[in-house]
C-alpha positions as a LaTeX table, in Angstrom:
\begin{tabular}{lrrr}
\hline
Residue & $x$ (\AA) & $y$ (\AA) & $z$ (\AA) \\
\hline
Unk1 & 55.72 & $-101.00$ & 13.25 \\
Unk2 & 58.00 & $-103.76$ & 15.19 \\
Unk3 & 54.85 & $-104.95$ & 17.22 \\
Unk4 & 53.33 & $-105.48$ & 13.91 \\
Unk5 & 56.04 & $-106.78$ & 11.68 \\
Unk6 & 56.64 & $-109.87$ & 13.14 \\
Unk7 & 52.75 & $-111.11$ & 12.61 \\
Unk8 & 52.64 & $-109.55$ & 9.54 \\
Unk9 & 55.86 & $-111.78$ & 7.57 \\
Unk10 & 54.36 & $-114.82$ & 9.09 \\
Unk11 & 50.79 & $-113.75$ & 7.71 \\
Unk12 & 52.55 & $-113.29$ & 4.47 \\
Unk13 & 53.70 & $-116.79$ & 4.52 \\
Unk14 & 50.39 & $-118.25$ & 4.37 \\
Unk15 & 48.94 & $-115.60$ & 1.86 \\
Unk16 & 52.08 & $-116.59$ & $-0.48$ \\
Unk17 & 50.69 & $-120.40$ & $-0.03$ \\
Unk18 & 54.13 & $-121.51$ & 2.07 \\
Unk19 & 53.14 & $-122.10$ & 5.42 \\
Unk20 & 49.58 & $-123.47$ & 5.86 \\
Unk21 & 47.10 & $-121.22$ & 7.15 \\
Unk22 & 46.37 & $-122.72$ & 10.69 \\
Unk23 & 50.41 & $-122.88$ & 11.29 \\
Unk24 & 50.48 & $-119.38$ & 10.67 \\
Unk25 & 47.64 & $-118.00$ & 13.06 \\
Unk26 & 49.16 & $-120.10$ & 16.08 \\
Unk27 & 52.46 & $-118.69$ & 14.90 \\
Unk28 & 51.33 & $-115.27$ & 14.61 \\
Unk29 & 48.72 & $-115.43$ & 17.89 \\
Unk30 & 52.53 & $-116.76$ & 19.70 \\
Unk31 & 54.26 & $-113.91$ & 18.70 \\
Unk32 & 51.74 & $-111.65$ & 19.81 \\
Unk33 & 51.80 & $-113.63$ & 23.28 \\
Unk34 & 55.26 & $-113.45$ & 23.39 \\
Unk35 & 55.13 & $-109.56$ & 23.58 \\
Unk36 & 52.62 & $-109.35$ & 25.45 \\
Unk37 & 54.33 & $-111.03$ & 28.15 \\
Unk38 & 57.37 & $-109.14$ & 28.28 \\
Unk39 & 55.88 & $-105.92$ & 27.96 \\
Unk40 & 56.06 & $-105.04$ & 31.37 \\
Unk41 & 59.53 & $-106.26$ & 31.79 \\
Unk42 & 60.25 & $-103.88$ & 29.07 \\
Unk43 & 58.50 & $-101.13$ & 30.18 \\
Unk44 & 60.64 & $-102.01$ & 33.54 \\
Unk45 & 63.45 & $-101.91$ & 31.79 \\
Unk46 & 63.22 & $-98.92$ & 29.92 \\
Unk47 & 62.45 & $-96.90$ & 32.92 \\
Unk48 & 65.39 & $-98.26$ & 34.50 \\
Unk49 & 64.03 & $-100.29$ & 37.27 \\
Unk50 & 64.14 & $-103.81$ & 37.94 \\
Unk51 & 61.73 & $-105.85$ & 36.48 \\
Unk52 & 60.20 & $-108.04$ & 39.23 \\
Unk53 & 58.77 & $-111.26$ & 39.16 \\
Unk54 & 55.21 & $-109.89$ & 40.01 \\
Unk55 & 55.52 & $-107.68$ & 36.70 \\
Unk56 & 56.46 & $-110.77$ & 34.41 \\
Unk57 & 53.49 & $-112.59$ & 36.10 \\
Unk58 & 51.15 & $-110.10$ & 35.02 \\
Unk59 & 52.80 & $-110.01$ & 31.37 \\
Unk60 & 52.05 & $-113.80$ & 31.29 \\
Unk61 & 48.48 & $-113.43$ & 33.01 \\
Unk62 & 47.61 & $-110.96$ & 30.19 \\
Unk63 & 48.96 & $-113.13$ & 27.23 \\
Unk64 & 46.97 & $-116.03$ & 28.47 \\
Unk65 & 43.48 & $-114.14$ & 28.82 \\
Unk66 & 44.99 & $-112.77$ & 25.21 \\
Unk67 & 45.22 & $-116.04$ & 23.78 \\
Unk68 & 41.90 & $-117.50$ & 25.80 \\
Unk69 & 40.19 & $-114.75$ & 23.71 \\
Unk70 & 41.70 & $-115.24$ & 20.58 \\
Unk71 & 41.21 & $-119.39$ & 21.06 \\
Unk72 & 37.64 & $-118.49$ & 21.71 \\
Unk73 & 36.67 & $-116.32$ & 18.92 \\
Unk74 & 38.44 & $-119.15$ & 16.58 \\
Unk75 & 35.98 & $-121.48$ & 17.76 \\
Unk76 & 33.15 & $-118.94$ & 17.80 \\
Unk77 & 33.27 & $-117.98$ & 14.04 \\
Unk78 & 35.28 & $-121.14$ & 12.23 \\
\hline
\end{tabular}
C-alpha cells in the first residue's frame, strides 16, 4: 500500500482533470524512481547495516533501466 499510494494520488490528479495528464506520468514514473533507488539503502537500513555507496549505486542503476523502460514503452505505444 505505501509503494502504491504515492502514484496512485498523483494519478488521481489527472483523472479529476487537475494536473494534466503528461505532468502526472513523469510525476508518478519519479516517484516510482525515487523508491526504487533507495530501496537498497532501506533494505540496509532495516537490517541494521550500513548502507554503502555501492548499494545506493545499484538503487540508482535500477531506477534508470526502470525509467529507460518506461520512456521506451511511452514512445512505443503513444
Amino acid at each position: 500500500m505505501t509503494t502504491a499510494g504515492a502514484p496512485i494520488t498523483v494519478l488521481l490528479l489527472a483523472w479529476m482533470d487537475l494536473l494534466d495528464a503528461d505532468v502526472v506520468l513523469v510525476l508518478a514514473l519519479v516517484l516510482v524512481d525515487v523508491r526504487l533507488a533507495l530501496l537498497g539503502s532501506v533494505v540496509a537500513w532495516v537490517s541494521g547495516e550500513r548502507s554503502s555507496t555501492r548499494v545506493f549505486l545499484a538503487g540508482f542503476v535500477l531506477a534508470v533501466v526502470a525509467a529507460a523502460t518506461v520512456v521506451l514503452k511511452w514512445q512505443l505505444t503513444h
